[in-house]
DRENTOR-859468 format. One record per atom (N, C-alpha, C): residue in three letters; atom name; x, y, z. Coordinates in Angstrom, 1 decimal, always signed. Example, Ala and Ser with C-alpha at 12.3 -4.5 7.8 and 13.67 -1.06 7.14 Angstrom:
REM DRENTOR-859468
aa/at/px/py/pz
ALA/N/+13.2/-5.7/+7.8
ALA/CA/+12.3/-4.5/+7.8
ALA/C/+13.2/-3.3/+7.8
SER/N/+12.8/-2.2/+7.1
SER/CA/+13.7/-1.1/+7.1
SER/C/+12.9/+0.0/+7.9
This chain:
REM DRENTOR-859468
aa/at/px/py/pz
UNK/N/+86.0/-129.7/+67.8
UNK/CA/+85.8/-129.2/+66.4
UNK/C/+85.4/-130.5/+65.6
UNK/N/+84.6/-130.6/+65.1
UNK/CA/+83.6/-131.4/+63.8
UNK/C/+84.4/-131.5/+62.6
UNK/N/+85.0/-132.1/+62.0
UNK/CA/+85.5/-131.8/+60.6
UNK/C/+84.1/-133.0/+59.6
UNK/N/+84.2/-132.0/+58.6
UNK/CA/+83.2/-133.4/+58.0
UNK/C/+84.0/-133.1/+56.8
UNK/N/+85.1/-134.0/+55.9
UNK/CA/+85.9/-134.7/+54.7
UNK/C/+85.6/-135.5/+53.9
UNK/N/+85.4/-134.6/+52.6
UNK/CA/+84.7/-135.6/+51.4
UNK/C/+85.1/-135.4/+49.9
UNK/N/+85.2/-136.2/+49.2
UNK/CA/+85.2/-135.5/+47.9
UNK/C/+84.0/-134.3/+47.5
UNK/N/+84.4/-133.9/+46.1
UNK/CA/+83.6/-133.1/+46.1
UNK/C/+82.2/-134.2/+45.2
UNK/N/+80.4/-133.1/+45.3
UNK/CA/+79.2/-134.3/+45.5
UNK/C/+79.2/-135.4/+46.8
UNK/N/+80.3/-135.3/+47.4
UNK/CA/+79.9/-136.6/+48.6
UNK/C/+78.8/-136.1/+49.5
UNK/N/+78.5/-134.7/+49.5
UNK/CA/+77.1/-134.8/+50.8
UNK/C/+77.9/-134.0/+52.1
UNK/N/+79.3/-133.5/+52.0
UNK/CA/+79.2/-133.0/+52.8
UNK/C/+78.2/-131.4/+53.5
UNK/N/+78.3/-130.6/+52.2
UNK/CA/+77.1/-129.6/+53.3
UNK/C/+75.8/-130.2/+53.9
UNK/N/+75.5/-131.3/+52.8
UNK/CA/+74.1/-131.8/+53.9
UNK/C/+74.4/-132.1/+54.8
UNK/N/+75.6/-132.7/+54.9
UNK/CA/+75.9/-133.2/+56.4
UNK/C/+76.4/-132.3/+57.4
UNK/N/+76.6/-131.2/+57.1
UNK/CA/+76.6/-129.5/+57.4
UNK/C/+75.5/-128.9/+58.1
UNK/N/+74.6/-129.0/+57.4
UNK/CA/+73.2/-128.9/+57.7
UNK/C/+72.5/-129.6/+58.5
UNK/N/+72.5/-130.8/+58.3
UNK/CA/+72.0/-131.9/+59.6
UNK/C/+72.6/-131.4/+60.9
UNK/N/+74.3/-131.1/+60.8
UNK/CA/+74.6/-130.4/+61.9
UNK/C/+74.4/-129.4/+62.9
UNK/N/+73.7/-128.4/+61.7
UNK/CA/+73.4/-127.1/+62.3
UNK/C/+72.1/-127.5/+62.9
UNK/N/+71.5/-128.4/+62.3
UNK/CA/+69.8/-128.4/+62.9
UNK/C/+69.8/-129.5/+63.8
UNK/N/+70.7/-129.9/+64.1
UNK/CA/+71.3/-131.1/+65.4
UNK/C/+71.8/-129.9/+66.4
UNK/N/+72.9/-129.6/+66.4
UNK/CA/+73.1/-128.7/+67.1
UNK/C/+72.4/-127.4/+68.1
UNK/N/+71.4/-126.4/+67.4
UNK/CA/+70.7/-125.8/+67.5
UNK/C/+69.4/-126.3/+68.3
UNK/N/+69.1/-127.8/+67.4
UNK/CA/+67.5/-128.5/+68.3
UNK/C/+68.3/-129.2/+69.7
UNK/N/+69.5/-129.5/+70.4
UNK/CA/+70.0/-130.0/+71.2
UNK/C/+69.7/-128.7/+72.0
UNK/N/+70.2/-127.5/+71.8
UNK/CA/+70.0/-126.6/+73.1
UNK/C/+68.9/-125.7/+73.1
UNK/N/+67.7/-125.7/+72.0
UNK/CA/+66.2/-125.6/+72.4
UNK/C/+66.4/-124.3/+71.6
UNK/N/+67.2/-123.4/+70.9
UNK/CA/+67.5/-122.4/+70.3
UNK/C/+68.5/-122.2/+69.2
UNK/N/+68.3/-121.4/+68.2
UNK/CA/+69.5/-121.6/+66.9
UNK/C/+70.7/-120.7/+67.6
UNK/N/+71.5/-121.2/+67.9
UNK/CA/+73.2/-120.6/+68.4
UNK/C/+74.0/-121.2/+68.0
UNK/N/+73.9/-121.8/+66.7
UNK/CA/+74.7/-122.2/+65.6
UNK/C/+74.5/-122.0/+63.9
UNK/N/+75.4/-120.9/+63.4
UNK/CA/+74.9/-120.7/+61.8
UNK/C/+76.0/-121.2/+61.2
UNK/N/+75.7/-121.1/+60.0
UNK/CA/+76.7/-121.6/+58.9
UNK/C/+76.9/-120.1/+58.6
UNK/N/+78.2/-120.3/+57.9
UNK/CA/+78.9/-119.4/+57.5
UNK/C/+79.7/-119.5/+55.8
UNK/N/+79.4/-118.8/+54.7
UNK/CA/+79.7/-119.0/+53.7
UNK/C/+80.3/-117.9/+52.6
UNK/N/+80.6/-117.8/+51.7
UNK/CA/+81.5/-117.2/+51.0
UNK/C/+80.4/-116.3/+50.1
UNK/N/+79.2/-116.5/+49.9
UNK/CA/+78.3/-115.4/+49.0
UNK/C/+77.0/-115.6/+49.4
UNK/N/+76.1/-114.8/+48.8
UNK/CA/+74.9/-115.1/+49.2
UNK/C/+74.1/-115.7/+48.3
UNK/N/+75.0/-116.0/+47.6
UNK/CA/+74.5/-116.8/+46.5
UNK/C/+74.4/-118.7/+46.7
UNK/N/+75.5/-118.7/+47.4
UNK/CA/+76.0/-119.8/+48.1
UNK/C/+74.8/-120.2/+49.5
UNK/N/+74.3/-118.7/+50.1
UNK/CA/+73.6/-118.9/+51.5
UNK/C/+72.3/-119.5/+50.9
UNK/N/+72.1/-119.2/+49.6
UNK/CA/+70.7/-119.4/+48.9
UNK/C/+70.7/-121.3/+48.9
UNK/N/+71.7/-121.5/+48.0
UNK/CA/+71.7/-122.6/+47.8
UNK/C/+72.0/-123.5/+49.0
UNK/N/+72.6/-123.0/+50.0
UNK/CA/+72.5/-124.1/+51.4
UNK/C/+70.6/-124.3/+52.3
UNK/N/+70.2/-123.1/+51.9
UNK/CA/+68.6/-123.1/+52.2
UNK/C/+67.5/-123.7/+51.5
UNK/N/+68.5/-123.6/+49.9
UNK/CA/+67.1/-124.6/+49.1
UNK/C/+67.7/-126.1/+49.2
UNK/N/+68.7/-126.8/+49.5
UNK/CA/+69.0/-128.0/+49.9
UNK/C/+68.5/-128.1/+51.5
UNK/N/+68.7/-127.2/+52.1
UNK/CA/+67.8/-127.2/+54.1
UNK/C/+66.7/-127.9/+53.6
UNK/N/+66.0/-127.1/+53.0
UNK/CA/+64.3/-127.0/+52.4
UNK/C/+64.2/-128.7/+52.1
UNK/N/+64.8/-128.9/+50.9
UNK/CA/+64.6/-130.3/+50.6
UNK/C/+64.6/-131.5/+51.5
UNK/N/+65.6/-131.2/+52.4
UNK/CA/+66.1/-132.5/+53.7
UNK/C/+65.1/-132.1/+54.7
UNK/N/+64.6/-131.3/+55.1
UNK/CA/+63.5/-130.7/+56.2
UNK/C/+63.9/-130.4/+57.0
UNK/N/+65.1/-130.1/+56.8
UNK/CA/+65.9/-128.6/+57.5
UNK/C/+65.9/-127.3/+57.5
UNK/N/+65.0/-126.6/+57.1
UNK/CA/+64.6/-125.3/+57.0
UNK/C/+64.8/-124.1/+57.6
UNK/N/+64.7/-124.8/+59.0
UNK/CA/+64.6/-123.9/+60.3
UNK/C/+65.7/-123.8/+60.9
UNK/N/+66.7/-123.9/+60.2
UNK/CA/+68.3/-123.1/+61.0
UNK/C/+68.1/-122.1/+60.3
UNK/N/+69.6/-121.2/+60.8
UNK/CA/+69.3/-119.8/+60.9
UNK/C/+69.9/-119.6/+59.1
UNK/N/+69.5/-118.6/+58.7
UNK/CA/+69.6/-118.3/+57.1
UNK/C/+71.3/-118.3/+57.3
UNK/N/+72.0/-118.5/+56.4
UNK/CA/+73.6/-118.1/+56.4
UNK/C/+74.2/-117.2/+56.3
UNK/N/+75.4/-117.0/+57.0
UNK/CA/+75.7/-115.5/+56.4
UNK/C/+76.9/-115.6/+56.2
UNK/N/+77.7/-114.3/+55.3
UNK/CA/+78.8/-114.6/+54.9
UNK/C/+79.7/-113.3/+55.8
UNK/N/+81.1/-113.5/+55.8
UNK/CA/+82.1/-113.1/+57.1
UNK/C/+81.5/-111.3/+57.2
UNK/N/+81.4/-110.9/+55.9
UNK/CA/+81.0/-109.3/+56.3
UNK/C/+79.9/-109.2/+57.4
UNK/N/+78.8/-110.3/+57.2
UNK/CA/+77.3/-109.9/+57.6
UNK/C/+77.2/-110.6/+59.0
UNK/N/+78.7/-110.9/+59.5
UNK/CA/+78.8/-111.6/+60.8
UNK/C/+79.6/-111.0/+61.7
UNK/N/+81.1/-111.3/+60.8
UNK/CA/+82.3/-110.8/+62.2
UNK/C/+82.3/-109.4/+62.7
UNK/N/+82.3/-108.5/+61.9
UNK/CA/+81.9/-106.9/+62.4
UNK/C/+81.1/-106.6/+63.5
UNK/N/+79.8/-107.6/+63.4
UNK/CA/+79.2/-107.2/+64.7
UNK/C/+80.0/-107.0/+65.8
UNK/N/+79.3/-106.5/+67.0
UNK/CA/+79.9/-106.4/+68.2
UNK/C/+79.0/-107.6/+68.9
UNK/N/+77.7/-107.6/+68.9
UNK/CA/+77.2/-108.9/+69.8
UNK/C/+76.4/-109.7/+68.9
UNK/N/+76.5/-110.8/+69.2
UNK/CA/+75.5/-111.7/+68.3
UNK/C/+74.8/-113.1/+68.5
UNK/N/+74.0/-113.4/+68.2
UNK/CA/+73.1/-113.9/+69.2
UNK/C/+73.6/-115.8/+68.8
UNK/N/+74.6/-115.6/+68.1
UNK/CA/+75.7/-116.9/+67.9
UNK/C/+76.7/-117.3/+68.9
UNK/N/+77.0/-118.5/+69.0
UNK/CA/+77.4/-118.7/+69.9
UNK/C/+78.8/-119.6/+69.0
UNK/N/+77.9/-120.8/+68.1
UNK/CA/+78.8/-121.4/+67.3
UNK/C/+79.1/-121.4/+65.6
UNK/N/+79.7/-121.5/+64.8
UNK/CA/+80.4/-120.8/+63.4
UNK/C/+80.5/-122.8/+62.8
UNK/N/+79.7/-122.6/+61.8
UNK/CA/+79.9/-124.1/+60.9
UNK/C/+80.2/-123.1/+60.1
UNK/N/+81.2/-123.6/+58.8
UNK/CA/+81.7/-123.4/+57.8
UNK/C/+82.1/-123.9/+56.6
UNK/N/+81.1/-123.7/+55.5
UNK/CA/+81.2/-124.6/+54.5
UNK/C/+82.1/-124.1/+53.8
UNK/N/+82.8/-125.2/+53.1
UNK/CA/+84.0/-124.8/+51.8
UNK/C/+85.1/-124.0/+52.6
UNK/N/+85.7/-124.4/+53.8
UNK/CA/+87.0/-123.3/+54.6
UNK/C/+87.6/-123.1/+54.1
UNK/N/+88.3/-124.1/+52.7
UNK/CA/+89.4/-123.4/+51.8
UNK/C/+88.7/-122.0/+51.3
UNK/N/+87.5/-122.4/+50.7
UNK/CA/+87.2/-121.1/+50.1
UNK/C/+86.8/-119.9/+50.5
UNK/N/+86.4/-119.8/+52.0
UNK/CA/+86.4/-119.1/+53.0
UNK/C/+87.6/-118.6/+53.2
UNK/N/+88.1/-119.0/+53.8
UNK/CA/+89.6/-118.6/+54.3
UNK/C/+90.4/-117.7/+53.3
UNK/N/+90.3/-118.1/+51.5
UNK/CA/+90.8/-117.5/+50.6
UNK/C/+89.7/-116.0/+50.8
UNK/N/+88.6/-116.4/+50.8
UNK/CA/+87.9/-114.7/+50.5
UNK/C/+88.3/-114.4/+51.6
UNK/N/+88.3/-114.4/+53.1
UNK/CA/+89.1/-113.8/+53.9
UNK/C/+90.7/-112.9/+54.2
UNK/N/+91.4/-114.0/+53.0
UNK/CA/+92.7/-113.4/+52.9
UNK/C/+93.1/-112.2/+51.9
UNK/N/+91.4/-112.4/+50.7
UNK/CA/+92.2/-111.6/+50.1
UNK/C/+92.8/-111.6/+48.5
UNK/N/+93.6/-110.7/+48.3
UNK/CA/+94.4/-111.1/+47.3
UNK/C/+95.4/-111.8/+47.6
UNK/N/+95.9/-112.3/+49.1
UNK/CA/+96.9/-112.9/+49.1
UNK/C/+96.6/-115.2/+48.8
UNK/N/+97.5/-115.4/+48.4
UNK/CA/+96.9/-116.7/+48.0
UNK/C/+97.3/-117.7/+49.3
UNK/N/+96.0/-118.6/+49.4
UNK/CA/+96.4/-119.2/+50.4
UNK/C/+97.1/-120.7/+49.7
UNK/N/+98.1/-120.5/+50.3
UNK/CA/+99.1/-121.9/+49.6
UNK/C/+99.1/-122.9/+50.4
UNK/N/+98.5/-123.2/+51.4
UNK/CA/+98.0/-124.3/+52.2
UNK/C/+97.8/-124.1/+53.8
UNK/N/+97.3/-125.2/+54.7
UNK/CA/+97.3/-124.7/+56.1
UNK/C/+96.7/-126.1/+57.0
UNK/N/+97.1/-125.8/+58.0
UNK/CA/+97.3/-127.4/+59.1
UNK/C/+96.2/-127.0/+59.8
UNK/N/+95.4/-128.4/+59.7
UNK/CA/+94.2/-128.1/+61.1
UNK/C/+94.5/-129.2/+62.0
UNK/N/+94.2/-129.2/+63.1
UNK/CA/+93.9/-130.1/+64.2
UNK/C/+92.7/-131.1/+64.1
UNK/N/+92.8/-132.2/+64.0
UNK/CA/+91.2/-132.6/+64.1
UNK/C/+91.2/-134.0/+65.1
UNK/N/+90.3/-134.8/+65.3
UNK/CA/+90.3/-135.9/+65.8
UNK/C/+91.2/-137.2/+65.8
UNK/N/+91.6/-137.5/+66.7
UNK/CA/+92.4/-139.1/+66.6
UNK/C/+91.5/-140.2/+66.7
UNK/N/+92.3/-140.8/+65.8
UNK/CA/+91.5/-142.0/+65.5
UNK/C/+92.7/-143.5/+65.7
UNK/N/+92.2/-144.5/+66.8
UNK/CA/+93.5/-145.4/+67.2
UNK/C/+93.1/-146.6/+66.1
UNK/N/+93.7/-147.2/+65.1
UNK/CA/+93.4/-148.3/+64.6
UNK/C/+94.5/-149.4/+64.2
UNK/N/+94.1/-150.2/+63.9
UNK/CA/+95.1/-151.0/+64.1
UNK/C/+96.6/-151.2/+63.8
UNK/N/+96.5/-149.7/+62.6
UNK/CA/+97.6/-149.4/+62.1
UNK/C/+98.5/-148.1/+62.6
UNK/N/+97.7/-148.2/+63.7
UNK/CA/+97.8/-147.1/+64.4
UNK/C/+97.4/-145.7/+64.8
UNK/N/+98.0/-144.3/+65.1
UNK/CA/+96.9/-143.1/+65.4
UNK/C/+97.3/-142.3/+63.9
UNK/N/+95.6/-142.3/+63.7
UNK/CA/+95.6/-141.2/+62.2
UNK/C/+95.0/-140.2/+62.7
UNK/N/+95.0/-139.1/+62.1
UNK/CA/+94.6/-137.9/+62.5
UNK/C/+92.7/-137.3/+62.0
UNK/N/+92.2/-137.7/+61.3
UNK/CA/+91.2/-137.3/+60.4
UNK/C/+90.4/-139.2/+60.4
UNK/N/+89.2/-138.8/+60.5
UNK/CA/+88.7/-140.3/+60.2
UNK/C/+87.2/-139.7/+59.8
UNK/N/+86.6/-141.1/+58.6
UNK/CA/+85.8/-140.9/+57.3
UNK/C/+84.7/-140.9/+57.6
UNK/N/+83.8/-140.7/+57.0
UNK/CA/+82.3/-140.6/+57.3
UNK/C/+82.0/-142.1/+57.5
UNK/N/+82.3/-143.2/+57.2
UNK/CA/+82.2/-144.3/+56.8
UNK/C/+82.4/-144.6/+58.2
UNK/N/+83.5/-144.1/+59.4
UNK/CA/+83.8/-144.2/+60.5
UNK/C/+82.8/-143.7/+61.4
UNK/N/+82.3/-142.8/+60.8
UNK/CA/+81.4/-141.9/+62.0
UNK/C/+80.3/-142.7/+61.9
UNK/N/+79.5/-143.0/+60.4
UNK/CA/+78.3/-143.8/+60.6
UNK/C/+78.6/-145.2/+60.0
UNK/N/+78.6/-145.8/+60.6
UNK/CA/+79.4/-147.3/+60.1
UNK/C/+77.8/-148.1/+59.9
């Protein structure tokens, strides 16, 4: 699993996007979409695609217009904004926090769990 951690303006969905269109052009087919909270939101991940010359991933969809299916021609789920995801998922119930798993990173101070964009493209 990919985590990409940023403030907010740092570039993470671009860097979302790059992914999806990395991902997708690696296995010759789109079997990776993004997944988002409106379609208002799917709009605006397409006119930022458009700008970087990422266009050609698959349009976005949000949890109704995905998980219900029975088959789908998806194989992998990027997800922009998971807090905010996960909250429209839940509901009215509030989500008051939650633990992910992500990468180890060994440095000199030892093993951190999460490591920075700064690390990935140095």
């Amino acid at each position: 699993m990919i985590q990409i951690i940023g403030t907010r303006q740092s570039g993470r969905t671009t860097q979302l996007i790059r992914l999806c269109k990395r991902l997708n052009d690696e296995n010759g087919y789109n079997d990776t979409i993004i997944m988002v909270t409106s379609q208002a939101r799917a709009l605006e991940i397409m006119k930022i695609a458009k700008e970087i010359g990422c266009d050609d991933i698959p349009f976005p969809s949000i949890p109704s217009g995905i998980i219900h299916q029975h088959t789908t021609l998806y194989k992998r789920v990027l997800i922009d904004d998971m807090e905010y995801f996960v909250q429209q998922m839940l509901g009215s119930w509030e989500l008051a926090g939650y633990a992910i798993q992500g990468p180890e990173m060994t440095t000199e101070f030892g093993v951190r769990s999460w490591i920075s964009e700064r690390e990935v493209n140095p």
